[in-house]
N, C-alpha and C positions, 0 to 999 in steps of 0.2 A: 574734414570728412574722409572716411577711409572708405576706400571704393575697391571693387573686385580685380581690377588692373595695377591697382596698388601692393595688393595681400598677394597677386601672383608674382609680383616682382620682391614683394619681401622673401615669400616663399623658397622662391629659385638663388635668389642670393645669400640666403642661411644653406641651400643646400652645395651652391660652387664654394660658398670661403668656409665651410664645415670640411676639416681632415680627416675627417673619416668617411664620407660622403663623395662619389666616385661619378654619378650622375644623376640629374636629374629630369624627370618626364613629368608632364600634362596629361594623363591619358584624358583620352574623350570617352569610352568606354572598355568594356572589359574584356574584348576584344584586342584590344587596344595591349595590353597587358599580353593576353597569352599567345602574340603569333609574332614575340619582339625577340631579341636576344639582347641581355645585360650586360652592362660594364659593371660587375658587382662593385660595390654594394652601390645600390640604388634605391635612392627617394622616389617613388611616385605619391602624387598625388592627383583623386579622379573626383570631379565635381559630382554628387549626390540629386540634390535637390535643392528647390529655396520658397523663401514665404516672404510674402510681404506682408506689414502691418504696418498701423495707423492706430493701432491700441494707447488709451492712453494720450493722445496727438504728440505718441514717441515716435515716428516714421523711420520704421528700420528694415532691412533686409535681413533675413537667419538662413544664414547657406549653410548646406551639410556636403561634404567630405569625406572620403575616405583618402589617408594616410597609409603609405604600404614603403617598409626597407624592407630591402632583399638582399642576401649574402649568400655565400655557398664557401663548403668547406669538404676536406677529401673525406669521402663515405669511409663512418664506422668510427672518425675520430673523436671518441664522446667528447674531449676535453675543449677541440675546437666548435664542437657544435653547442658547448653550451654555452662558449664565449662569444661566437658570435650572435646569439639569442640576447648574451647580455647586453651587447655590445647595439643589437639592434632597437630593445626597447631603450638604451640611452638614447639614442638621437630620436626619439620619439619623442620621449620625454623635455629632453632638449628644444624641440621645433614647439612645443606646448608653450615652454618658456618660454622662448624667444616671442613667440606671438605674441602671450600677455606682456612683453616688457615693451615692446613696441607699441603699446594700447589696446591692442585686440580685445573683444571681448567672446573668448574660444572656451568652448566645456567640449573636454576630452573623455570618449567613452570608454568601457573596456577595450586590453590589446587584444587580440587574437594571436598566437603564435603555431604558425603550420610550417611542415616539414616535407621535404617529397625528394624523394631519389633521382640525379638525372644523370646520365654517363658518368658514373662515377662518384658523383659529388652529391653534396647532403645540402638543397637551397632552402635557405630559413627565411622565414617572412614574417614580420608583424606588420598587423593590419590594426589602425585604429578611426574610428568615426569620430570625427570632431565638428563642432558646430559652430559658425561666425556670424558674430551679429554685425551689420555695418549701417552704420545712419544713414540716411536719405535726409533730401532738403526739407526742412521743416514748413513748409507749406503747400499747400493744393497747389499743382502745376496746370497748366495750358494743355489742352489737348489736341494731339498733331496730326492735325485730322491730312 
């Protein structure tokens, strides 16, 4: 059974043995994100939402995600900023992989790719929403009252 204490420790361990990948966060919200300061390039990932179902007597959990690298490179340098854009939807693409090849069962949405000026520097982000489906125990449980 692939459970959510599982997917975070796969998570974080594609992002420390990943060389191109510098740190990684949990945000709790998005908050969380805009009051930090980066050890570029950085993996976060920020839990969404989730559903439960019993459709089918499949008993799964469907958590949504947001997926977000960040780099930054010296303002005005087009050639670095669009290597690191490249370079950032790789390990995007990469983290998609590596999920499915571990079992996951993840549907990756559009990236988003934004840009914004900070003391100098051009910080590039992709953002992508992904979705996890994880089993639950195949039968009606006890209630813990």
């Amino acid at each position: 059974m692939n459970n959510l204490t599982e997917l975070y420790i796969k998570i974080k361990g594609f992002a420390s043995d990943h060389n191109m990948v510098n740190e990684f966060l949990l945000a709790k919200n998005e908050n969380d994100l805009r009051n930090r300061e980066f050890d570029y390039r950085t993996l976060a990932i920020l839990p969404l939402e989730a559903n439960i179902s019993r459709d089918l007597n499949s008993p799964v959990y469907t958590l949504d995600f947001a997926a977000i690298v960040l780099d930054k490179t010296i303002y005005e340098d087009e050639f670095n900023y669009i290597s690191i854009v490249e370079e950032n939807l790789f390990i995007i693409g990469q983290l998609q992989d590596f999920l499915i090849q571990e079992g996951y069962d993840v549907n990756f949405e559009e990236v988003d790719v934004m840009t914004m000026e900070n003391d100098g520097y051009t910080v590039s982000s992709v953002l992508s929403e992904f979705q996890v489906v994880l089993a639950r125990k195949p039968y009606t449980l006890g209630i813990d009252n």
